[in-house]
C-alpha positions in Angstrom: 97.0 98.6 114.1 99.5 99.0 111.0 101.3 96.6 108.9 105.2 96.8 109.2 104.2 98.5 105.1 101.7 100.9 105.7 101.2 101.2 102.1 102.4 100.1 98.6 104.6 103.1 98.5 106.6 102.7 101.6 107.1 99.4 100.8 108.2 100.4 97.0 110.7 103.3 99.1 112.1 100.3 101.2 113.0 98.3 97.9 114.7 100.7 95.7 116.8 101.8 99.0 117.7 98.0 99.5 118.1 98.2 95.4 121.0 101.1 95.5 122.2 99.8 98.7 123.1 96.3 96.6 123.7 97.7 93.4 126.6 99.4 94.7 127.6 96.9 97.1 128.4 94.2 94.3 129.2 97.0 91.3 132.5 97.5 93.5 134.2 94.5 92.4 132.8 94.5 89.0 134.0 97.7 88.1 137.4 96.7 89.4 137.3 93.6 87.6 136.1 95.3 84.7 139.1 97.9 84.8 141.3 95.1 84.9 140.6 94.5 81.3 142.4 97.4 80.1 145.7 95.8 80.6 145.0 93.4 77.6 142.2 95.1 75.4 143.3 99.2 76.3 141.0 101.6 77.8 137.0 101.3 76.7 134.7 104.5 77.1 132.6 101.9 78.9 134.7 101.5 81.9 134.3 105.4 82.6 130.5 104.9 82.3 130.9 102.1 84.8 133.0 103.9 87.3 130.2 106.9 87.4 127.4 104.2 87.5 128.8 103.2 90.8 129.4 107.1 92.0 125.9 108.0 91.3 124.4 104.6 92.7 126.7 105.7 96.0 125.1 109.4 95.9 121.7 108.1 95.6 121.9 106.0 98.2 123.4 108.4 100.5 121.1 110.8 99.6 117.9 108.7 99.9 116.3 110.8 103.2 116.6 114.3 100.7 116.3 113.0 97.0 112.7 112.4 96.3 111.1 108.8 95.2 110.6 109.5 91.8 113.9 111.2 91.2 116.2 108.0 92.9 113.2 105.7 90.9 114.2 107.0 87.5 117.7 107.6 88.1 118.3 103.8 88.8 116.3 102.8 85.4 118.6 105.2 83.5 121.9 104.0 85.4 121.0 100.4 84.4 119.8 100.9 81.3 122.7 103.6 80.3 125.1 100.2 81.6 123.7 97.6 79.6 123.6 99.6 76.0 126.7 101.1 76.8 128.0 97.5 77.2 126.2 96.3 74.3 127.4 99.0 71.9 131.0 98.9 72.6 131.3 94.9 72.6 128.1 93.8 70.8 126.1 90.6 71.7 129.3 89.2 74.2 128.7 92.0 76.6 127.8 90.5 80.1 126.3 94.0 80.3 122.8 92.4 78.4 122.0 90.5 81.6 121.1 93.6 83.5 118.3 94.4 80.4 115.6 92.1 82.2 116.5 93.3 85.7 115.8 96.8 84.3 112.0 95.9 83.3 111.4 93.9 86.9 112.3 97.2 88.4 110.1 99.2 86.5 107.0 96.7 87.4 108.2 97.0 91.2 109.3 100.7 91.0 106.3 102.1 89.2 102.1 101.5 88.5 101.0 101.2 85.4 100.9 102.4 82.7 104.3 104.3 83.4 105.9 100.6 84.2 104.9 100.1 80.5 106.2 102.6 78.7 109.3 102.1 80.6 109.4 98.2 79.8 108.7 99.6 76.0 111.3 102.2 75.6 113.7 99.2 77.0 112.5 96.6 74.1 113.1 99.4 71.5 116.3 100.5 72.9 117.9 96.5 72.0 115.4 96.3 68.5 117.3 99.3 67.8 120.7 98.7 68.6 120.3 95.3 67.0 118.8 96.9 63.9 122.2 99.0 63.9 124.1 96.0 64.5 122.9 93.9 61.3 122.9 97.3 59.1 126.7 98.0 60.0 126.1 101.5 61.6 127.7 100.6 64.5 131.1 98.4 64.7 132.1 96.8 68.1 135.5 97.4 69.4 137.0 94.2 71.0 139.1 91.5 69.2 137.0 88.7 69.9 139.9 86.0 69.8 141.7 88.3 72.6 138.8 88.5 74.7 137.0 84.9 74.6 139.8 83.0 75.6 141.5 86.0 78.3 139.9 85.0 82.0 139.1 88.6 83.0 136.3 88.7 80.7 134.8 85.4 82.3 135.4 86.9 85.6 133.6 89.8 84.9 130.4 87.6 83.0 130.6 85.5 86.6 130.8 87.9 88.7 128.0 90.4 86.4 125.9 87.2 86.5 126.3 86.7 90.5 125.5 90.6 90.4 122.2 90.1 88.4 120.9 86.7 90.5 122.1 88.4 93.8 120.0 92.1 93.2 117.0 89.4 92.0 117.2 87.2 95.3 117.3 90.1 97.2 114.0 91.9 95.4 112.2 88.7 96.2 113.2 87.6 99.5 112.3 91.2 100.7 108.8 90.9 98.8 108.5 87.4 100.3 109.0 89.2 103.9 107.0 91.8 103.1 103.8 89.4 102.2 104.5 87.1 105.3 104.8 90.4 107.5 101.8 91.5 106.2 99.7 88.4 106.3 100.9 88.0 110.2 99.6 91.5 111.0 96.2 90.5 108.6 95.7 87.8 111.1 96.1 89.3 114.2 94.3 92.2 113.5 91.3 89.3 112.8 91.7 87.8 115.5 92.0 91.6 117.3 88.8 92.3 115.4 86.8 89.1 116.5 87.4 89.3 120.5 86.1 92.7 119.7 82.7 91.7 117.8 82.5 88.6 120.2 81.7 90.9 123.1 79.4 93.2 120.5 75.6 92.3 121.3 74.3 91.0 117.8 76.3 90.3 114.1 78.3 93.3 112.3 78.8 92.4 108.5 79.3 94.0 105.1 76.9 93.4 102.7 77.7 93.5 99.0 75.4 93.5 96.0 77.2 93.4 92.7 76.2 95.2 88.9 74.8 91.5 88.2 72.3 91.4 90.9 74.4 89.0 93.2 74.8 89.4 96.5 77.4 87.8 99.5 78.3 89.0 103.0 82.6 89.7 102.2 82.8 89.6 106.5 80.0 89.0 109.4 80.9 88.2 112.7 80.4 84.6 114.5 77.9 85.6 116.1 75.6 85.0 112.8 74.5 81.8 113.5 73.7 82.2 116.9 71.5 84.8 115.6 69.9 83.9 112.0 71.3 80.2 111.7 73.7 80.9 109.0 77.5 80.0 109.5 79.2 83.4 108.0 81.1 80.9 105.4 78.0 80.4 103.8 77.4 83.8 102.9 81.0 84.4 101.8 80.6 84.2 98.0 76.8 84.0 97.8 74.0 85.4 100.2 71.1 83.1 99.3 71.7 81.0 102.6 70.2 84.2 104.4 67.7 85.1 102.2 66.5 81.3 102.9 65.9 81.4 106.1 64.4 84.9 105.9 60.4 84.9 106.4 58.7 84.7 103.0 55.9 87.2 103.8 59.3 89.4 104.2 61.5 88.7 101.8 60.5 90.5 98.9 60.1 93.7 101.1 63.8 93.3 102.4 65.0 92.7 98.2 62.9 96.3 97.4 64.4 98.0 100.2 68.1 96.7 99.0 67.9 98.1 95.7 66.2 101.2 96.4 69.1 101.7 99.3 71.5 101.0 96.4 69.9 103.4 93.8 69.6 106.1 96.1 72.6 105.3 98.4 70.5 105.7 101.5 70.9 104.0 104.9 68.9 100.6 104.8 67.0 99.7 108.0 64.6 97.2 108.4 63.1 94.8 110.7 62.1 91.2 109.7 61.5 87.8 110.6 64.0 84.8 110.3 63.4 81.2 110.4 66.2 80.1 113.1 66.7 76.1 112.5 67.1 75.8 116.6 64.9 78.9 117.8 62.1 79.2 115.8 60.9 82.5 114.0 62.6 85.3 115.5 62.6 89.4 114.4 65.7 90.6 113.5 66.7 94.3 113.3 68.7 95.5 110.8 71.3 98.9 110.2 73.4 99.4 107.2 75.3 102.2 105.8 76.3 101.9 101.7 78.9 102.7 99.5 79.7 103.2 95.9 82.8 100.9 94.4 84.2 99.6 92.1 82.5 97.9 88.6 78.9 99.1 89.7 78.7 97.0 93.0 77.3 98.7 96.4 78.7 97.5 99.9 77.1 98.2 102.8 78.2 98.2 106.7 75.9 97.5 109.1 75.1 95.5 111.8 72.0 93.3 113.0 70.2 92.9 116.0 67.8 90.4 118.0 65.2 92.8 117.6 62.3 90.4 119.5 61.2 92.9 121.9 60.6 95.6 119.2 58.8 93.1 116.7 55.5 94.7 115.3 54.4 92.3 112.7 55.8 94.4 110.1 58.9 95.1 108.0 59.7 98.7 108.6 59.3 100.8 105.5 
């Protein structure tokens, strides 16, 4: 069974196509509204970045089945980031421009893995410290007359409808991550509850079995049929798998701890037979199959599965 996201990818491919899709949706108006300023304040080499902003955000969009991932990833960073500094250096700190800098580093943590993200996010920061280090050194002079353009209301059209922009391409980004993550954890649990009419009809207890680099050991999954078999609930084994070791036979215990780790050293199948104290049945011989694997930070996982393993009980563990 698959998720709706198959991976983190697809789902990454569905949110920069909603992104473009958006973007050029509400950069319509603003561009209009933002050409509508040259009737008081004269034509700005900003409002022909802005106008190509939109075009390219169009072309990407259209072209999102034949333009690969990376290219339409990057090309959105540098149309936003192109936008906001060519706001900020024609108007300086009152460009409504600087309110797409932040939505420019939340789309490189959603766009990208780091430590690309990073240097993304950090050639943003240094693009404004740099600008603003121009600013306050008089290397770069903004052209607007302030006392024209504060008090004229197509400027605080375009800062309201820029800011409806900015809070409109953020709700969107979360509501589809939000939909994502419920999708996802509604396919999680049905394939569970897919996966435990399956080990209900299984004869025995199928379980992964994982030793960590610090010697401690839990069961991340077993089957309900655990407790029938051994007397543990498989909660109790969730985070720590001393439960099972307790109610393993004594005389068999450290024989089953030897085999573990020499499975683990020499990642070799682990089989065994042993004896379990059941708190309803008694002392019954278990039978036991596991497969490991290498991860992550040292630790070992096994698969396996155990068996009622009475009728095959010869007083011994198997070596």
């Amino acid at each position: 069974m698959k998720t709706k996201y198959e991976d983190i990818a697809d789902l990454r491919n569905q949110l920069l196509n909603a992104t473009l899709l958006v973007s050029g949706v509400v950069g319509i108006p603003s561009v209009g509204i933002s050409l509508s300023r040259a009737m008081f304040m004269g034509w700005k080499p900003v409002m022909a970045v802005q106008m190509l902003a939109i075009i390219t955000l169009w072309l990407l969009w259209l072209g999102r089945k034949r333009i690969s991932y990376v290219a339409r990833a990057i090309s959105l960073l540098v149309i936003f980031w192109i936008v906001t500094y060519s706001g900020l250096y024609q108007f300086g700190l009152i460009a409504s421009s600087k309110l797409f800098a932040p939505l420019n580093t939340l789309l490189c943590v959603f766009l990208f893995d780091f430590p690309i993200a990073g240097w993304l996010i950090a050639i943003n920061i240094l693009s404004m410290a740099l600008l603003g280090f121009a600013a306050t050194q008089h290397w770069v002079s903004f052209d607007v007359d302030y006392q024209v353009y504060a008090y004229n209301p197509l400027p605080w059209a375009n800062v309201v409808w820029n800011l409806f922009s900015f809070n409109s391409i953020i709700a969107f980004l979360s509501w589809q991550m939000l939909k994502s993550l419920k999708s996802n954890e509604e396919q999680a649990r049905a394939n569970a509850d897919y996966l435990q009419k399956i080990t209900a009809n299984v004869p025995g207890v199928i379980y992964q079995y994982l030793l960590r680099a610090d010697g401690s050991s839990c069961l991340p999954y077993a089957s309900r049929k655990l407790y029938d078999l051994m007397g543990v609930e498989p909660e109790q084994v969730l985070d720590d798998a001393e439960p099972l070791f307790a109610v393993t036979h004594s005389d068999d215990l450290p024989t089953i701890k030897h085999l573990i780790v020499k499975s683990a050293q020499q990642c070799e199948v682990f089989r065994a037979e042993f004896r379990v104290q059941h708190p309803e049945h008694g002392c019954r011989w278990i039978s036991c199959h596991a497969t490991p694997e290498r991860i992550e930070n040292g630790a070992t996982l096994w698969h396996g599965f155990f068996t009622d393993a009475e009728n095959l009980g010869n007083g011994a563990v198997a070596k």
